[in-house]
N, C-alpha and C positions, 0 to 999 in steps of 0.2 A: 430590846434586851441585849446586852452585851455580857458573854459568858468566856471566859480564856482567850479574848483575842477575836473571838467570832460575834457577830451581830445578826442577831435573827428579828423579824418584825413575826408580830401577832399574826400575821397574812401567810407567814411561809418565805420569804424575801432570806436570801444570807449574803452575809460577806465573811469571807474566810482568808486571811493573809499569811501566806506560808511564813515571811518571814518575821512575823510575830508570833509563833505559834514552838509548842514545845516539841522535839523528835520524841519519838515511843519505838525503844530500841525492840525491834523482834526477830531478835538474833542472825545468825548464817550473817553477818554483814549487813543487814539490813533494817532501815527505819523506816517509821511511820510520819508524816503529819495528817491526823483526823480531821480533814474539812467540815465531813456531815455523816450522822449514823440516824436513819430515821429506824425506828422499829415497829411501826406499823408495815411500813410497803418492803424491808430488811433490805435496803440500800445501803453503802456506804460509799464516800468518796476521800479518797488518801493523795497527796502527793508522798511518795518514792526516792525514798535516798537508796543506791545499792554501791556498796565499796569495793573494788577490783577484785573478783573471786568470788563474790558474792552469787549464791544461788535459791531457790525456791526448789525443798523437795515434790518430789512427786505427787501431784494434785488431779482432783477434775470438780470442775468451774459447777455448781448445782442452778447457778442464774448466769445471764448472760455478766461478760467484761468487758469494759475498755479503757485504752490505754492511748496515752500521747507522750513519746518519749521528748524532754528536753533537754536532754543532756544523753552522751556516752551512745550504750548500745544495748539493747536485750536480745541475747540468743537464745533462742527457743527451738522446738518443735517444728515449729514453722517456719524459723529463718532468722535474718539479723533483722533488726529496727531501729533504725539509728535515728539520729533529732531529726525533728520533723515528722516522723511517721506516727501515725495514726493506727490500735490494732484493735479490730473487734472478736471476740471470742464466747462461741455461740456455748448454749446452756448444753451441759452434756461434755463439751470440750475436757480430754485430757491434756494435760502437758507432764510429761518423764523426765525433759531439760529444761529448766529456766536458769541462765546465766546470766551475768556478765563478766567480761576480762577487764573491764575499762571502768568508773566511775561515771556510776547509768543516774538519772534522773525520770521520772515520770508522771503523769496524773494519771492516777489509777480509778476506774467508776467501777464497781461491783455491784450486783442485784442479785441477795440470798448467799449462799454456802458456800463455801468453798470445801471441798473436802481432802484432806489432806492423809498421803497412805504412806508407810514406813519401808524399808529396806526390801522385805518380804511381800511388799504389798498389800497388807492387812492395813485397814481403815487406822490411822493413828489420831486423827480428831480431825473435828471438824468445825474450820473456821466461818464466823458470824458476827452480826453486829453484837450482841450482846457479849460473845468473848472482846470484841475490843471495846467494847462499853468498861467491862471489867479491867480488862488493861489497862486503862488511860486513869481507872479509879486505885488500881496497885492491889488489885484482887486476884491479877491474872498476869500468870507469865505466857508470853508467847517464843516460838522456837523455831518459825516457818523455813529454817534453811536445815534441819537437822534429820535424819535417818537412815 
């Protein structure tokens, strides 16, 4: 079965081509391409467009992440990661800073929630496959650089 650019077999098999595939702007600077959203096991896998300035408010990871930057640089928390690096980020993980200065790239793997907190630190939502299931169908606006 071939659905927007992506190929999936009966068995579970995918192929996903970023560059046939549509961005999903969500917002602060930053876009989406939706590789794969299963909602049984609530995985998702994105590649990562961020535009110079672009940030991620303040969040903590509810399932593990990882990331392979291909492009630019993500500062974080934890440090810089520029092409090449590889970043795993264990369930429970905060991050208070996610930047870049430079036009960052990445493959992003997520498993479960991400929960995302506003200015004051009060829970402001919390991202999941289903909100970008929503997104991608124009039900859901997302806003992940804003508070």
């Amino acid at each position: 079965m071939t659905t927007n650019s992506i190929t999936e077999t009966p068995e579970g098999d995918l192929l996903a081509n970023i560059n046939d595939l549509e961005w999903l702007d969500v917002g602060g600077g930053t876009r989406f391409k939706v590789l794969r959203l299963c909602d049984i096991t609530g995985s998702w896998a994105l590649y990562v467009h961020m535009a110079p300035g672009a940030r991620f408010q303040a969040h903590r990871h509810e399932g593990t992440g990882q990331f392979f930057i291909t492009k630019g640089e993500l500062i974080y928390d934890v440090g810089k990661a520029g092409p090449g690096t590889y970043g795993f980020e264990p369930t429970f993980a905060v991050h208070v800073d996610a930047h870049c200065d430079i036009e960052t790239e990445m493959l992003f793997l997520g498993q479960g929630a991400v929960t995302y907190f506003d200015k004051d630190n009060n829970v402001d939502y919390v991202f999941n496959v289903k909100m970008l299931r929503d997104a991608l169908a124009g039900a859901q606006t997302l806003d992940i650089g804003h508070a």
